[in-house]
VMD Tcl script that builds the backbone (N, CA, C; Angstrom):
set m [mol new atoms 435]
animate dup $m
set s [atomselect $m all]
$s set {name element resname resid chain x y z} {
  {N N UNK 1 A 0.844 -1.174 0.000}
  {CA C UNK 1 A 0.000 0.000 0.000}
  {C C UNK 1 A 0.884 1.230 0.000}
  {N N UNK 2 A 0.114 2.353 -0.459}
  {CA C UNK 2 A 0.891 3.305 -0.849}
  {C C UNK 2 A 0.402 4.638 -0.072}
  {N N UNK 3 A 0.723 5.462 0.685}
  {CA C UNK 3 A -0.126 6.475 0.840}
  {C C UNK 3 A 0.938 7.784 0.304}
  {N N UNK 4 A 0.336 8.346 -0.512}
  {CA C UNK 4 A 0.884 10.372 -1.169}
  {C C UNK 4 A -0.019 11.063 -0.241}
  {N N UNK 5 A 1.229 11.554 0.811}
  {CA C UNK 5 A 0.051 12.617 1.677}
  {C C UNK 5 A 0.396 13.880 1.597}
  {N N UNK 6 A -0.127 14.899 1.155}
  {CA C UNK 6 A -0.233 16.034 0.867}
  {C C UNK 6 A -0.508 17.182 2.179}
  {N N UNK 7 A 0.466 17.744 2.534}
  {CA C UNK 7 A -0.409 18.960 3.798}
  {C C UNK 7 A -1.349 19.992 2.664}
  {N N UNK 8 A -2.155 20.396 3.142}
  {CA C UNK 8 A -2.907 21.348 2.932}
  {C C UNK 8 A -3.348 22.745 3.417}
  {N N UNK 9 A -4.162 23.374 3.106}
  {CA C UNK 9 A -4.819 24.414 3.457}
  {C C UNK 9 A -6.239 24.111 3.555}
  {N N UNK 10 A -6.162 23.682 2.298}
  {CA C UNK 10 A -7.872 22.856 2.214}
  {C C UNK 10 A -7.947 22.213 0.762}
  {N N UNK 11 A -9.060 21.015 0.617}
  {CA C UNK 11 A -8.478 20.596 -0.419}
  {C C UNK 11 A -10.277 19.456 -0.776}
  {N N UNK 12 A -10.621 19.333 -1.333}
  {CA C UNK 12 A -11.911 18.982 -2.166}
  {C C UNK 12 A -11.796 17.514 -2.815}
  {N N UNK 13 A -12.712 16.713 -2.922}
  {CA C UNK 13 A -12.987 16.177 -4.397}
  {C C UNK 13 A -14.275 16.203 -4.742}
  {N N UNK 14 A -14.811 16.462 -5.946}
  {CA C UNK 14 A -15.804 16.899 -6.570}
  {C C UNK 14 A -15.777 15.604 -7.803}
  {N N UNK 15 A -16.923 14.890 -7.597}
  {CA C UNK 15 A -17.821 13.987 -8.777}
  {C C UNK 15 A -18.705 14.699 -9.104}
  {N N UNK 16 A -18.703 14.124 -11.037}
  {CA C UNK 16 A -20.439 14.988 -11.566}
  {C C UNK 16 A -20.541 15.870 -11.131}
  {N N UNK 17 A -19.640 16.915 -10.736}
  {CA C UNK 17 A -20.162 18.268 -10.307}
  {C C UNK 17 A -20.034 18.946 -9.244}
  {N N UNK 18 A -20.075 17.870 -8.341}
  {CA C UNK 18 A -20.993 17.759 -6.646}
  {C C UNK 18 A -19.899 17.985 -6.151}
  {N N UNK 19 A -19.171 18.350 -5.071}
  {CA C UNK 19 A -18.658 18.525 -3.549}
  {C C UNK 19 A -19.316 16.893 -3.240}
  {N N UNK 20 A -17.799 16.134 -2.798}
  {CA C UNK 20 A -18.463 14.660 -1.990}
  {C C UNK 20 A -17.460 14.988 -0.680}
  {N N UNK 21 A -16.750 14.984 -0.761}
  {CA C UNK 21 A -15.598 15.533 0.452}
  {C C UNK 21 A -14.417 16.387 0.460}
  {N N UNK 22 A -14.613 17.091 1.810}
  {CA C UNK 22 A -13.837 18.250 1.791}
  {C C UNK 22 A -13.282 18.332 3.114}
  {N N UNK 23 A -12.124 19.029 3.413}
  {CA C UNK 23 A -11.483 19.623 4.651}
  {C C UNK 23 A -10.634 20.951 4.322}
  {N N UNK 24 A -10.337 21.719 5.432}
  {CA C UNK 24 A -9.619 22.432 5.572}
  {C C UNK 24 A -7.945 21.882 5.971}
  {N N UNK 25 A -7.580 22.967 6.841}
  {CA C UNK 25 A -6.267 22.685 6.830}
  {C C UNK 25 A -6.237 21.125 6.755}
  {N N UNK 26 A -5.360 20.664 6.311}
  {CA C UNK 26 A -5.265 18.809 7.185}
  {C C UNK 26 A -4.298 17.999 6.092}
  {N N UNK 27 A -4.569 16.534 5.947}
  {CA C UNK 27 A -3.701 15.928 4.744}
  {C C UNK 27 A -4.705 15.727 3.843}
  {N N UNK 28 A -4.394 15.854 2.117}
  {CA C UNK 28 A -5.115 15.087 1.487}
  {C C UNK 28 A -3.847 13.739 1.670}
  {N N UNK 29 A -4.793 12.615 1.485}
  {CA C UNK 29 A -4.139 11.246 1.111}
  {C C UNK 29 A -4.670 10.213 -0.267}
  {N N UNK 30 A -3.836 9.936 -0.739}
  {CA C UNK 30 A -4.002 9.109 -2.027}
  {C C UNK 30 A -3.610 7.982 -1.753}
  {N N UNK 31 A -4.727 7.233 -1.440}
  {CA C UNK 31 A -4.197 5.840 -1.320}
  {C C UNK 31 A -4.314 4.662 -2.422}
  {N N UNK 32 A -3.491 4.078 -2.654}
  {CA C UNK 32 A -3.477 3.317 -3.370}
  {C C UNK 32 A -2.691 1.743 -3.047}
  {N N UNK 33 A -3.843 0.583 -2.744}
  {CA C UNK 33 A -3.931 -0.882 -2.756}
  {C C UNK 33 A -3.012 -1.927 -3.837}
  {N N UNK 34 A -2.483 -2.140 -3.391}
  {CA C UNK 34 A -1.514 -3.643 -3.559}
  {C C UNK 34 A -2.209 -4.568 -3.301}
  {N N UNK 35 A -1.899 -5.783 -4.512}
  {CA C UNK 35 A -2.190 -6.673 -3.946}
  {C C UNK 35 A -1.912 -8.047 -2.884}
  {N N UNK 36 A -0.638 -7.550 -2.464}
  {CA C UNK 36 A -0.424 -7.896 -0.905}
  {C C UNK 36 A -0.581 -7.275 -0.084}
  {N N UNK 37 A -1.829 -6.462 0.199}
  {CA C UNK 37 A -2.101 -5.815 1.254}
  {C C UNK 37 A -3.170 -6.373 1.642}
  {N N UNK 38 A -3.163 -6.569 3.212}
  {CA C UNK 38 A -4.105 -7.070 4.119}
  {C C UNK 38 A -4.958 -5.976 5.283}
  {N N UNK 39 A -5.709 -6.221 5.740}
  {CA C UNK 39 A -6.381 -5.078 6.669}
  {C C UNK 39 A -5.452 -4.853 7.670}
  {N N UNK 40 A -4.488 -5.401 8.134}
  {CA C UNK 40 A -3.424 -5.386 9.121}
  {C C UNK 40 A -2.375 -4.245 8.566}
  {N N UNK 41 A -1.705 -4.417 7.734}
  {CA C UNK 41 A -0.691 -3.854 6.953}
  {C C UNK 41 A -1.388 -2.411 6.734}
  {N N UNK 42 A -2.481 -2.502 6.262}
  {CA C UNK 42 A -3.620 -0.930 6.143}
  {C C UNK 42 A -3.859 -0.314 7.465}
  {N N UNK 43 A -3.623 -0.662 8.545}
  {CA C UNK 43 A -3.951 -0.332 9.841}
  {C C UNK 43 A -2.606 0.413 10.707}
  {N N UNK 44 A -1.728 -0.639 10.110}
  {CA C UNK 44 A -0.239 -0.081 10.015}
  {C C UNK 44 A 0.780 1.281 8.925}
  {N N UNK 45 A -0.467 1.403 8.385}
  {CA C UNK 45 A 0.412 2.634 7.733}
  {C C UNK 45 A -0.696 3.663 8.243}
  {N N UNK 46 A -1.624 3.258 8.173}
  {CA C UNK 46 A -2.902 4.395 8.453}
  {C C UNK 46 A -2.071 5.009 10.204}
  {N N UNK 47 A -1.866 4.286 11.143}
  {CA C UNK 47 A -1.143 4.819 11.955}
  {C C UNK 47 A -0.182 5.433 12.113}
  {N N UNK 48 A 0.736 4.973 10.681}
  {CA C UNK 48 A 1.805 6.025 10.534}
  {C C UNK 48 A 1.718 7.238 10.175}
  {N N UNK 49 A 0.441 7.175 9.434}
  {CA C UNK 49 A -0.042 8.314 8.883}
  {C C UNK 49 A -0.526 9.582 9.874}
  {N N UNK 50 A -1.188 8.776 10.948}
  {CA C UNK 50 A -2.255 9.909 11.694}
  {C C UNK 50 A -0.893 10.523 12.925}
  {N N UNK 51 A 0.300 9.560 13.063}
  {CA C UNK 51 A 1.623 10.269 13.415}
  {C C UNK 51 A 2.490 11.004 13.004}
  {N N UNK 52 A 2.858 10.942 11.775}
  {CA C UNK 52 A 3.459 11.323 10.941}
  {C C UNK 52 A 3.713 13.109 10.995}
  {N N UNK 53 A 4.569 13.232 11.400}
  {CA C UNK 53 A 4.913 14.738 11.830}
  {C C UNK 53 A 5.126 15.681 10.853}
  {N N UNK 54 A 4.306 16.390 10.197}
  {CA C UNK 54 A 4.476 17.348 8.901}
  {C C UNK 54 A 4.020 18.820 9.020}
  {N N UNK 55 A 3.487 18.957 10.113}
  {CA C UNK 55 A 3.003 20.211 10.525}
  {C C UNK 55 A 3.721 21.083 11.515}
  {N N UNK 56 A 3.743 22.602 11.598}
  {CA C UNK 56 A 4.845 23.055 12.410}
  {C C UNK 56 A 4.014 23.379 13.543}
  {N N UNK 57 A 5.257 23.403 14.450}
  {CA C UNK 57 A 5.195 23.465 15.907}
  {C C UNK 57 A 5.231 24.820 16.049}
  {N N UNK 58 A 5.138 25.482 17.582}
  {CA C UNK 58 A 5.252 27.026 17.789}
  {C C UNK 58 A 6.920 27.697 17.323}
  {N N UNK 59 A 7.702 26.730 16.881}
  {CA C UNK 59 A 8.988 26.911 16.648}
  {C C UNK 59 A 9.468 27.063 15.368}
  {N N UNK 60 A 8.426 26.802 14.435}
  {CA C UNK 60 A 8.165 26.727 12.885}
  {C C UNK 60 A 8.934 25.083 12.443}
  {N N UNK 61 A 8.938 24.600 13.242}
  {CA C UNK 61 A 9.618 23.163 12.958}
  {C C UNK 61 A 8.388 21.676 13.116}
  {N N UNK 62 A 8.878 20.949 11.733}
  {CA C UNK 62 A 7.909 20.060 11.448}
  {C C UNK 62 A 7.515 18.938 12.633}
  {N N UNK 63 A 6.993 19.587 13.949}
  {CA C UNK 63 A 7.267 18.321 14.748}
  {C C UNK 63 A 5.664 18.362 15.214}
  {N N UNK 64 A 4.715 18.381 14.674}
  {CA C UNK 64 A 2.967 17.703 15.000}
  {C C UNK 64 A 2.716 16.642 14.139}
  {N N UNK 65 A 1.532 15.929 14.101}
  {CA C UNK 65 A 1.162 15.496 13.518}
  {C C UNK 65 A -0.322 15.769 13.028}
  {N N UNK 66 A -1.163 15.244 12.349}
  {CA C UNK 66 A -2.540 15.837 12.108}
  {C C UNK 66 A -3.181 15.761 13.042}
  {N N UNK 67 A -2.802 14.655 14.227}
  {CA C UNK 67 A -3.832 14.655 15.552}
  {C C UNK 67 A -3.428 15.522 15.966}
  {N N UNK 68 A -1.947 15.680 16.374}
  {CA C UNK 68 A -1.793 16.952 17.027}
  {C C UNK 68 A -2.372 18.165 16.647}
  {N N UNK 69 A -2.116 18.838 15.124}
  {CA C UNK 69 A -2.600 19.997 14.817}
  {C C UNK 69 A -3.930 20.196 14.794}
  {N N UNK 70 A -4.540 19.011 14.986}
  {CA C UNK 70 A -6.249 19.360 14.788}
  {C C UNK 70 A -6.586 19.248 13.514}
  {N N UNK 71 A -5.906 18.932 12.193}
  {CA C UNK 71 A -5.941 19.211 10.680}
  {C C UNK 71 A -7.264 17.876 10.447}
  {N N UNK 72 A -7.716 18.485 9.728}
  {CA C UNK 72 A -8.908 17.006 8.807}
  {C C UNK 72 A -7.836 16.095 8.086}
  {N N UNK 73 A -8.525 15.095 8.060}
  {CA C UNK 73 A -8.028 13.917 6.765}
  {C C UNK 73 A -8.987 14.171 5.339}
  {N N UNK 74 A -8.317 14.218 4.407}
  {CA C UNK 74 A -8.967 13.818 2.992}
  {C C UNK 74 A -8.791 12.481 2.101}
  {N N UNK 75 A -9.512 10.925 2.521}
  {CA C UNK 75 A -8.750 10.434 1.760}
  {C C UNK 75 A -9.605 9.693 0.715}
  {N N UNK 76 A -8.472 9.787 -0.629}
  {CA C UNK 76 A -8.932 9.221 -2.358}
  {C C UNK 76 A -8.434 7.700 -2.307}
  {N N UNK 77 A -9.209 7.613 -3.193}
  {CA C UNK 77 A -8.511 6.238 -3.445}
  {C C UNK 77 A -7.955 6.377 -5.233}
  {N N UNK 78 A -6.557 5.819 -5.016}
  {CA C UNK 78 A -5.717 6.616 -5.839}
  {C C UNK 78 A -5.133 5.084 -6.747}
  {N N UNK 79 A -5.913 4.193 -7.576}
  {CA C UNK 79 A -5.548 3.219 -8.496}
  {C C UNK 79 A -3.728 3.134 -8.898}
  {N N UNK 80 A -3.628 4.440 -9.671}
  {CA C UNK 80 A -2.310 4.740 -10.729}
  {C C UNK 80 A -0.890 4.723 -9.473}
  {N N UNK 81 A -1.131 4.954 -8.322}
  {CA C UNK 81 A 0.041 4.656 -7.379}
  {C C UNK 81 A 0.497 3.292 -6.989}
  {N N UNK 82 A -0.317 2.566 -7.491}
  {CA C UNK 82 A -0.102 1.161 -7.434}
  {C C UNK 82 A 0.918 0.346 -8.321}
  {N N UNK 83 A 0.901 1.831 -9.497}
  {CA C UNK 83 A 1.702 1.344 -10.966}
  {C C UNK 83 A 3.190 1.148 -10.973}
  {N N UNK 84 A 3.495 0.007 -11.501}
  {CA C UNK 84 A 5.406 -0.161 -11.751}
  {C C UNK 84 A 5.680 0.512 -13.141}
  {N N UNK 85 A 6.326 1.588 -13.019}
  {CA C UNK 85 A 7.002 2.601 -13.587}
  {C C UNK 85 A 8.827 1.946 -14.216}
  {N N UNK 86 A 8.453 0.731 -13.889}
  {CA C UNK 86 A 10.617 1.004 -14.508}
  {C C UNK 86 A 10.823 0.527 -15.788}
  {N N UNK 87 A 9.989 -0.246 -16.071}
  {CA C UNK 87 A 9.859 -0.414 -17.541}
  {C C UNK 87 A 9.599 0.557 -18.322}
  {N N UNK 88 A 10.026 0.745 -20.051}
  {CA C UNK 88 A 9.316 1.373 -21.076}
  {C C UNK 88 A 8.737 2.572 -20.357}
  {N N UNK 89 A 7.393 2.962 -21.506}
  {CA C UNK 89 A 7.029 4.360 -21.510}
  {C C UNK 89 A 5.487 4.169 -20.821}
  {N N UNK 90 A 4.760 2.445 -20.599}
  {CA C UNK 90 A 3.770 2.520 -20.624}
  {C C UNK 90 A 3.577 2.201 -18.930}
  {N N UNK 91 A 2.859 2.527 -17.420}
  {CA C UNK 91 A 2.831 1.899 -16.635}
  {C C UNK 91 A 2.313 0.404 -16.416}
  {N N UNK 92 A 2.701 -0.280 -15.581}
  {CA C UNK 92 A 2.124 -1.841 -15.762}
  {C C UNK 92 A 1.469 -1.217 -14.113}
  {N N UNK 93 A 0.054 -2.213 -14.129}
  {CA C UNK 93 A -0.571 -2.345 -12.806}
  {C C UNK 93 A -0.520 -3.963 -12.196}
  {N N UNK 94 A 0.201 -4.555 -12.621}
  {CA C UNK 94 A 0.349 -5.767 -12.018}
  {C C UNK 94 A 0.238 -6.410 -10.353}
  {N N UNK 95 A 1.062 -4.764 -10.072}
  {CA C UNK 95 A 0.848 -5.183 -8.438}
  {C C UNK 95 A -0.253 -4.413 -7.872}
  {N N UNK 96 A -1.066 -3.670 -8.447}
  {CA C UNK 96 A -1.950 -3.219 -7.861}
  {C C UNK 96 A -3.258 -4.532 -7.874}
  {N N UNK 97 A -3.850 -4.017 -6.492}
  {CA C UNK 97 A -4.993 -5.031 -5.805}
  {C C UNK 97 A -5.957 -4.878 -6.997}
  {N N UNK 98 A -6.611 -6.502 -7.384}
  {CA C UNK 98 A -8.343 -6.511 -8.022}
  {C C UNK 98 A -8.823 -5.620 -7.119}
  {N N UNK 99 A -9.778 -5.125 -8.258}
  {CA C UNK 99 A -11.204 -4.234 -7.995}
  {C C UNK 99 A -11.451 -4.455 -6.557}
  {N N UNK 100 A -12.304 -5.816 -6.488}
  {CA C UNK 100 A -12.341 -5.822 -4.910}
  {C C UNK 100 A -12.065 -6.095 -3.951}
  {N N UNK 101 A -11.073 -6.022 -3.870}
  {CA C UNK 101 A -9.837 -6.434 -2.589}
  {C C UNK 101 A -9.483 -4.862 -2.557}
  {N N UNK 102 A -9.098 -4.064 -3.048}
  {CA C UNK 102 A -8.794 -2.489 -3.041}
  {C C UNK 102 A -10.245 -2.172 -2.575}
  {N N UNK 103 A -11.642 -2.225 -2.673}
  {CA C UNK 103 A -12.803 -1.446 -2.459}
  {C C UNK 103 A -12.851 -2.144 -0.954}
  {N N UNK 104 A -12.240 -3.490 -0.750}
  {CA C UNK 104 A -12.611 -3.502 0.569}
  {C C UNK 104 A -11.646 -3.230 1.364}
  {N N UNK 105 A -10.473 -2.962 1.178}
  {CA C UNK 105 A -9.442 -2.320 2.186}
  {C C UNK 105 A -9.640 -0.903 1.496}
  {N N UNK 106 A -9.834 0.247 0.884}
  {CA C UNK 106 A -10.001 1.431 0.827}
  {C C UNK 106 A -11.427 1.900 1.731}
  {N N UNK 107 A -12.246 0.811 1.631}
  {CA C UNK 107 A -13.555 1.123 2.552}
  {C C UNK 107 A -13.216 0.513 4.018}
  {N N UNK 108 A -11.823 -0.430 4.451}
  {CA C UNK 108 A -11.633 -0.539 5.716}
  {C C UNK 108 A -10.671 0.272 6.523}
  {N N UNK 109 A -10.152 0.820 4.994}
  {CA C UNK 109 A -9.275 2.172 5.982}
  {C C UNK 109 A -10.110 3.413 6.039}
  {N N UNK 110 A -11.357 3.613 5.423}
  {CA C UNK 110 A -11.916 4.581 5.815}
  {C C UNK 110 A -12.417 4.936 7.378}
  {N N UNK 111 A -12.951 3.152 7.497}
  {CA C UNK 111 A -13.811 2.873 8.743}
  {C C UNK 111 A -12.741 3.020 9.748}
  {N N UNK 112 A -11.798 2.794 9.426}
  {CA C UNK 112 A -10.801 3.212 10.765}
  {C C UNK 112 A -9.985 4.667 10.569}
  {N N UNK 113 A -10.374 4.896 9.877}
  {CA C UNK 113 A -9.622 6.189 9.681}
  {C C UNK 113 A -10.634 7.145 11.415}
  {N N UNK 114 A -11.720 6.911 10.041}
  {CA C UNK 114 A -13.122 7.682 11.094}
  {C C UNK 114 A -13.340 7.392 12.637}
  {N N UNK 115 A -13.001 5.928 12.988}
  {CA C UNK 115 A -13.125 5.416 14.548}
  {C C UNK 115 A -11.809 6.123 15.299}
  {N N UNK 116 A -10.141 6.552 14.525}
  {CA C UNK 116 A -9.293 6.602 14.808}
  {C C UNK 116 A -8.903 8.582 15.238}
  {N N UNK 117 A -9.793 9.850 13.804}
  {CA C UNK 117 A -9.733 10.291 13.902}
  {C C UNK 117 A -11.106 11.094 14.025}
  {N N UNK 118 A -10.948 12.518 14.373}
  {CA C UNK 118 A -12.213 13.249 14.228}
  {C C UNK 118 A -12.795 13.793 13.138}
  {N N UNK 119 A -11.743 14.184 12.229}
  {CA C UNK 119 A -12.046 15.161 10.962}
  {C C UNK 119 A -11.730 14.524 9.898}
  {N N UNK 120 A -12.553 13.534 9.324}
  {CA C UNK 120 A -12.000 12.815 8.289}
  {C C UNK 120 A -13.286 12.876 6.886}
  {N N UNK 121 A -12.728 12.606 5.704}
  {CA C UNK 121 A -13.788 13.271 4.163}
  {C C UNK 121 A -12.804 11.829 3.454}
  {N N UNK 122 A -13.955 11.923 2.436}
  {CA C UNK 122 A -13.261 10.986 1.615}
  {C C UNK 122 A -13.793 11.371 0.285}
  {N N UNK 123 A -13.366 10.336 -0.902}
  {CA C UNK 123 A -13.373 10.795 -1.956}
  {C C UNK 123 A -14.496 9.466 -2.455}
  {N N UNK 124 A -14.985 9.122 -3.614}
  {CA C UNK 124 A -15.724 7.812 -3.916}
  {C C UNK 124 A -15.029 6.561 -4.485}
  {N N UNK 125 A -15.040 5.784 -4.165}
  {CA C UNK 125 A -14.332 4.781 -4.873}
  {C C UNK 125 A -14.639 4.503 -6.474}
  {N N UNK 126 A -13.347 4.287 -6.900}
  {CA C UNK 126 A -13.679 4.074 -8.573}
  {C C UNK 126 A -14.299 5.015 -9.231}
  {N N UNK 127 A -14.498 5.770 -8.662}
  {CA C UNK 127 A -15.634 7.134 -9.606}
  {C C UNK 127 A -14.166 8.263 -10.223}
  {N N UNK 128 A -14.735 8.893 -10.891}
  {CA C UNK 128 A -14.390 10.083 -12.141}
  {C C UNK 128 A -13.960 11.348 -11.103}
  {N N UNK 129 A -12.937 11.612 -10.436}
  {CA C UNK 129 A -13.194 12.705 -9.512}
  {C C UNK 129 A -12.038 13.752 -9.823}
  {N N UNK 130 A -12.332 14.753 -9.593}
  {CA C UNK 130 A -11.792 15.561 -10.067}
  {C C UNK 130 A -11.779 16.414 -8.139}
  {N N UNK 131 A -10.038 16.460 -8.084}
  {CA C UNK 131 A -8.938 16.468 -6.320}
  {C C UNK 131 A -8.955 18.196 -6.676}
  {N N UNK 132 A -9.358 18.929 -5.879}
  {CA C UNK 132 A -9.007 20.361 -5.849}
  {C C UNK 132 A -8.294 20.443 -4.590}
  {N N UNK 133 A -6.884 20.975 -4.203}
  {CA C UNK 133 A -6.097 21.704 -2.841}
  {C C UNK 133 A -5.456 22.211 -3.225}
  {N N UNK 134 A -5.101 23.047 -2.271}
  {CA C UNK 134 A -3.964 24.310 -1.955}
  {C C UNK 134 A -3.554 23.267 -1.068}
  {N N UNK 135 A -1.901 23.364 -2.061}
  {CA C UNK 135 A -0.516 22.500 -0.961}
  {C C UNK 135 A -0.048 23.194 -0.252}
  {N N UNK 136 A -0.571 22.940 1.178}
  {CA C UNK 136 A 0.717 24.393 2.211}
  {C C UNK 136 A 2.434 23.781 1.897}
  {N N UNK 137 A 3.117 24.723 1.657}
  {CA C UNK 137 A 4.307 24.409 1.670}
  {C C UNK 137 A 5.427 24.440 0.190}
  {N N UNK 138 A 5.138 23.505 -0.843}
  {CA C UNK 138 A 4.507 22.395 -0.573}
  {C C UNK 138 A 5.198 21.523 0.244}
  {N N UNK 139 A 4.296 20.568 0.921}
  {CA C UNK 139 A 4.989 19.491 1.630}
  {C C UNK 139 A 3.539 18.236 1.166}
  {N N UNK 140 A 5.208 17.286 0.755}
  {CA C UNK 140 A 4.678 16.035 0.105}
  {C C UNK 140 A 4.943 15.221 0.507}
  {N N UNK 141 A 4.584 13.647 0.824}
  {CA C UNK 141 A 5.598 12.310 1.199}
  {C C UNK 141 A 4.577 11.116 0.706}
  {N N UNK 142 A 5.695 10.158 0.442}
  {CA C UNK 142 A 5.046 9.237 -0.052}
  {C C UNK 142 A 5.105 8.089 1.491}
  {N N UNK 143 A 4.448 7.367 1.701}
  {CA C UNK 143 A 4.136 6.759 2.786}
  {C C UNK 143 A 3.988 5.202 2.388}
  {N N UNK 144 A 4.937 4.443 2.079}
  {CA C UNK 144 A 4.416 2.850 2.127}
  {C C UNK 144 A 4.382 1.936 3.330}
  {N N UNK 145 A 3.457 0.874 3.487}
  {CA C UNK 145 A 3.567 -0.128 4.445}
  {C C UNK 145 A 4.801 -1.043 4.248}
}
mol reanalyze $m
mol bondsrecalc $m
mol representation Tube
mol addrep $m
């Protein structure tokens, strides 16, 4: 599993039109399923995640985390991060998880996202969405289990 977590200011995804989830300051996250990933291994990065120190302290130094700062979670479910890139020009998805083995660990890290934190949005699975944020910083990291 893969998580691209993004700090923000605030940051959207919009299907067909619509506003489906949104936060202010906080992380967007792009997650994207392997198919050796288990609900365990998803539970284990999702924790790294909600630790993960990217936000500044009264000292201007990166030492909070989103629990600490109070920031929302935004998280997508992000297919193309799954992709092996070292070949040629074309990506291969080989190691990314079937359809539903990804819908049910992207819908079991939601459920713990939400039991784990307070301010959490998500994006729809498999749907057409179109990610709007302002990157504070920028500050980016890629996050694997």
């Amino acid at each position: 599993m893969k998580a691209l977590i993004q700090r923000v200011s605030s940051a959207r995804v919009d299907v067909s039109g619509e506003t489906v989830g949104s936060i202010g300051r906080g992380l967007l996250v792009l997650l994207g399923v392997e198919k050796h990933d288990t609900p365990a291994s998803t539970e284990k990065l999702l924790d790294k995640l909600l630790q993960y120190r990217v936000f500044a302290d009264a000292d201007g130094k990166m030492n909070l985390s989103v629990r600490d700062s109070g920031g929302g979670i935004l998280l997508v479910s992000q297919f193309t991060l799954a992709a092996d890139t070292n070949k040629g020009l074309r990506p291969s998805f080989s190691s990314a998880a079937p359809p539903a083995l990804a819908r049910q660990l992207y819908e079991h890290a939601t459920a713990y996202l939400h039991q784990q934190h307070s301010q959490v949005a998500t994006g729809i699975f498999a749907a057409d969405m179109q990610v709007h944020l302002v990157n504070d910083g920028p500050v980016t990291f890629l996050l694997t289990d």
